[in-house]
N, C-alpha and C positions, 0 to 999 in steps of 0.2 A: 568412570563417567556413568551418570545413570541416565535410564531411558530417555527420561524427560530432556536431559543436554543434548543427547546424541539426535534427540531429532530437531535441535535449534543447531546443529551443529553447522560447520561449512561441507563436513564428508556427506551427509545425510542429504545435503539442496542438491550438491552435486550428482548425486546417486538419482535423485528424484528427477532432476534435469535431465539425468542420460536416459533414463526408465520410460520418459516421455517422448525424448525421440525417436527411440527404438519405436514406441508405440505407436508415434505417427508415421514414421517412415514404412512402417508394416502395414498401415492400412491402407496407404498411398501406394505401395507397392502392390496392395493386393486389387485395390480398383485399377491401377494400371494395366496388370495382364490381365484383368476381364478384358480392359477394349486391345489389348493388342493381343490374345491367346490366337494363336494360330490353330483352324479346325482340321480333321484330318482332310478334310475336300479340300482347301484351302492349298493343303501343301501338297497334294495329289497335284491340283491344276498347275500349281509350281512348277512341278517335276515333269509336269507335258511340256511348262513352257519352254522346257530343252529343245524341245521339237520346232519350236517359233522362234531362235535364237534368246529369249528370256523373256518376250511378251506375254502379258497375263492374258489366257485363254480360260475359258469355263468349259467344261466336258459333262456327260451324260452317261452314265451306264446303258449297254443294248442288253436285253434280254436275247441270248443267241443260244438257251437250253433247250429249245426243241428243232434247232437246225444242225443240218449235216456239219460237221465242224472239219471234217478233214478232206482236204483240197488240195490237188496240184504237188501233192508228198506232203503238206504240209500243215499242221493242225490249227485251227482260230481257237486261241485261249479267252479274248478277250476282245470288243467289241465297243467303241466310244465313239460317238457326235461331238465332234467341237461345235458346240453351237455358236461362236460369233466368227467360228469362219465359214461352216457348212461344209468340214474337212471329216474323215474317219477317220480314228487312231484304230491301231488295229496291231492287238498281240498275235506274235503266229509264233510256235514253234514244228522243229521237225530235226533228224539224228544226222549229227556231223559223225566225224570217225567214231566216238568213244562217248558221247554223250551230246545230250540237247542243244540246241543252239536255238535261240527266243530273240526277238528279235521284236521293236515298234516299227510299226511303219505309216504314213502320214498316207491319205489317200484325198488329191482333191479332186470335187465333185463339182458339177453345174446342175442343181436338179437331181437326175437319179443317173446321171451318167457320169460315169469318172473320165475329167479330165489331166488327169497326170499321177507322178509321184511327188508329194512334196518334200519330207527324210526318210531316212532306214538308218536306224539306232540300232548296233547290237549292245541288245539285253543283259544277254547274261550267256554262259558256256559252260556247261557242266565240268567237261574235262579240257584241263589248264593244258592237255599237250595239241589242243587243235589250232594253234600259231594262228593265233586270233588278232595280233600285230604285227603280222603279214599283209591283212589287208588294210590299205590306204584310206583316206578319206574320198581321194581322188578316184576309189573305185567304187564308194557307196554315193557319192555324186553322180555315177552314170547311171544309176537307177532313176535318178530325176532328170536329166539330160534327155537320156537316150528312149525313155519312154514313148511309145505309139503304141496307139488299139492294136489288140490282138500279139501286142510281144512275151514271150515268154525268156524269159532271160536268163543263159546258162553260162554266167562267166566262169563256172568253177567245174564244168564237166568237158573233160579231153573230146578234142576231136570237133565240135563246135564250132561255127566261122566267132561267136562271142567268148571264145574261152581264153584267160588269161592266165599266163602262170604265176602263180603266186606262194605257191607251198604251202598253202592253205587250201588246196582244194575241195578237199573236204564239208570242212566250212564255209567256204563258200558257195558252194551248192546247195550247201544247207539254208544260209542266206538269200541265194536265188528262186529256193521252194518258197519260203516264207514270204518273198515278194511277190510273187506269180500267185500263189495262195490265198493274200491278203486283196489283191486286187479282182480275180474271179470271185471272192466272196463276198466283198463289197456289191459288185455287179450286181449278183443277185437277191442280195439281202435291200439293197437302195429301190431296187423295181419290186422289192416282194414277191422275187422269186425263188426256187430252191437249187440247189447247188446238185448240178446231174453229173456225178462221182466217173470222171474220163481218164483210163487206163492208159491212154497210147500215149502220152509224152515220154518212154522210153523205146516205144515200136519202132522199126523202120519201115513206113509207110510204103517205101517206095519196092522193097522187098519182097515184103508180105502177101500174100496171098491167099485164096481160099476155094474152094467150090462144096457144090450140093451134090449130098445122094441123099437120093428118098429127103429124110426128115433129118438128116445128118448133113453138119457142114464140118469140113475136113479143113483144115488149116496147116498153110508153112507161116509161119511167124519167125521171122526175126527182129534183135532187140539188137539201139544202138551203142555206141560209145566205147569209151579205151578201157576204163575201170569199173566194171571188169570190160573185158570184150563182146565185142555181140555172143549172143545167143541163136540158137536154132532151135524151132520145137515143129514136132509135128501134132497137132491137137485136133482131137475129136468132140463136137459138142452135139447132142440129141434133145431134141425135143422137148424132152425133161426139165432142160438144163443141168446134167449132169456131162463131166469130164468122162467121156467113155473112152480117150486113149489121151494118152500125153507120154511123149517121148523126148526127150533131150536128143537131138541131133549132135550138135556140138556145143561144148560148155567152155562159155566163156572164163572160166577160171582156170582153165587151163593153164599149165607150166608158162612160169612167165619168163621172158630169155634173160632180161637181167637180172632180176633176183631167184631165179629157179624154185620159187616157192609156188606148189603146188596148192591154190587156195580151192579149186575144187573137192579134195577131201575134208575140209572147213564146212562144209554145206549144211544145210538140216536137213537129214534123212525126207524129213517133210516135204521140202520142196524140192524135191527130184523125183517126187514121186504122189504126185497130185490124182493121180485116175479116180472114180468116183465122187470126187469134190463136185459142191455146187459153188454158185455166187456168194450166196451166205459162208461157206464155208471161208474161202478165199476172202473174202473182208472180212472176218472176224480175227484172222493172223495177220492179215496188215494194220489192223485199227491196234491190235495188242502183240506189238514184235516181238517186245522181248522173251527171252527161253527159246523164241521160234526161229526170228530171224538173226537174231544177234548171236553170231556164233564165230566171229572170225574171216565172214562171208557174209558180211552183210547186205551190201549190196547184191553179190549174186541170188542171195536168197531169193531177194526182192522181185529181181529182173522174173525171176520162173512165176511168184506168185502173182505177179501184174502180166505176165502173158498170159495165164491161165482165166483173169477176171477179164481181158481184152476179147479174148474167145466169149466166153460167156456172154458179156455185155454186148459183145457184135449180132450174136446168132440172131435176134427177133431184129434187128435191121436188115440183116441178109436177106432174111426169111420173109419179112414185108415191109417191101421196097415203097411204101404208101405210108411208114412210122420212120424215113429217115435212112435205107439201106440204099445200096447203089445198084 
């Protein structure tokens, strides 16, 4: 066959025939995903509208890099306006047993005051052994339920008239920071104000105690809860603000009866042994735990380094009862 046949041919129309709709169907395919390409905000606002049962909401990035971010134990990663409801999203993480626990949570507002919760999504969980299908839906429901001003909500720490057992306690408390978290920082963030970093949600208020010598206030501090158990310290703060005594009275980590695991030798050398520290000091190992607090004792850790920032933070209230002391 030569050239001239093969292109009168019937294989050649045929060929030409299929070359051309290949050719239209590609350009038709490609003007198509211009108007339906999905942008990445697009699929972002999607992905909130979990939050809305699957209603398209639009959101706003907050600039929250020159605000305090860690509150209530719990860090703000991330910071949204839903603008057609007038709602925050709000990413918070903070340390379950063995790793992060992140968490969205829905904050609605009227104006600059929050009135309620509307979800709590957990996120993500670093470590798969924190029985994270422990907790119900029916338990991230009383975050929006049970909500009133001024709650702080400890479903996941012993001892608590809110505590539920669940075998996740861990996680759960990890999830109850992030909510308490997200909503104290809303508060302030919505009125434009700054977030005044409050140690005693471990304290026992009712306990505790202190008095003045000279320019020295002398502290019994006790911390609450089952895991670990309270704590006792006896703390000295000066004028300075420097730790000029801190004693462990009794350590909550103490031998436990049913498991006989002694978690007080778990501890970090560090926080049993605070004297000298100032404020700065004490926030710079709670803001960066790990190496410090993570050691097997994590919470204990914790409980010593958040008494030692409660002393501090109390002393210029004590001391002038005219900035908030009693």
């Amino acid at each position: 066959m030569t050239v001239k046949q093969f292109f009168k041919s019937t294989a050649f129309k045929c060929i030409a025939v299929l070359t051309g709709v290949l050719l239209t169907s590609g350009i038709l395919l490609a003007i198509a995903f211009g108007f339906l390409e999905v942008t990445d905000e697009e699929r972002f606002n999607r992905k909130i509208g979990v939050m809305y049962g699957g209603e398209t909401v639009t959101s706003q990035a907050q600039d929250i890099s020159d605000k305090n971010v860690k509150v209530k134990g719990a860090t703000i990663e991330a910071l949204w306006l839903i603008t057609n409801k007038s709602d925050y999203l709000v990413q918070a993480s903070s340390r379950g047993n063995g790793g992060d626990v992140t968490c969205w949570i829905t904050i609605n507002m009227n104006g600059t005051a929050v009135t309620g919760i509307g979800k709590v999504l957990l996120y993500s969980v670093d470590d798969p052994a924190e029985f994270k299908d422990n907790i119900g839906n029916d338990i991230y429901e009383k975050f929006h339920t049970e909500y009133v001003e001024g709650k702080d909500f400890s479903y996941g720490t012993k001892g608590t008239e809110d505590y539920i057992n669940t075998g996740a306690s861990y996680t759960l408390s990890a999830v109850c920071n992030n909510v308490n978290g997200a909503v104290e920082f809303v508060k302030a963030y919505a009125s434009g104000g700054e977030i005044v970093k409050d140690f005693s949600k471990n304290i026992d208020k009712e306990k505790t105690s202190w008095e003045i010598d000279g320019e020295t206030v002398i502290y019994d501090i006790y911390t609450t809860g089952e895991e670990p158990g309270p704590f006792h310290f006896t703390i000295k703060v000066d004028a300075s603000g420097t730790l000029t005594e801190y004693i462990i009275l009794t350590n909550g980590s103490s031998t436990e009866e049913e498991s006989g695991e002694d978690y007080g030798s778990l501890m970090s050398p560090q926080a049993v042994n605070l004297k000298g520290k100032t404020l700065v000091d004490i926030e710079s190992y709670l803001d960066n735990a790990d190496g410090v607090l993570i050691t097997g004792a994590t919470r204990s850790n914790q409980r010593c380094y958040e008494a030692a920032a409660y002393a501090l933070t109390e002393y210029d209230r004590i001391m002038n009862p005219d900035k908030g002391g009693e």
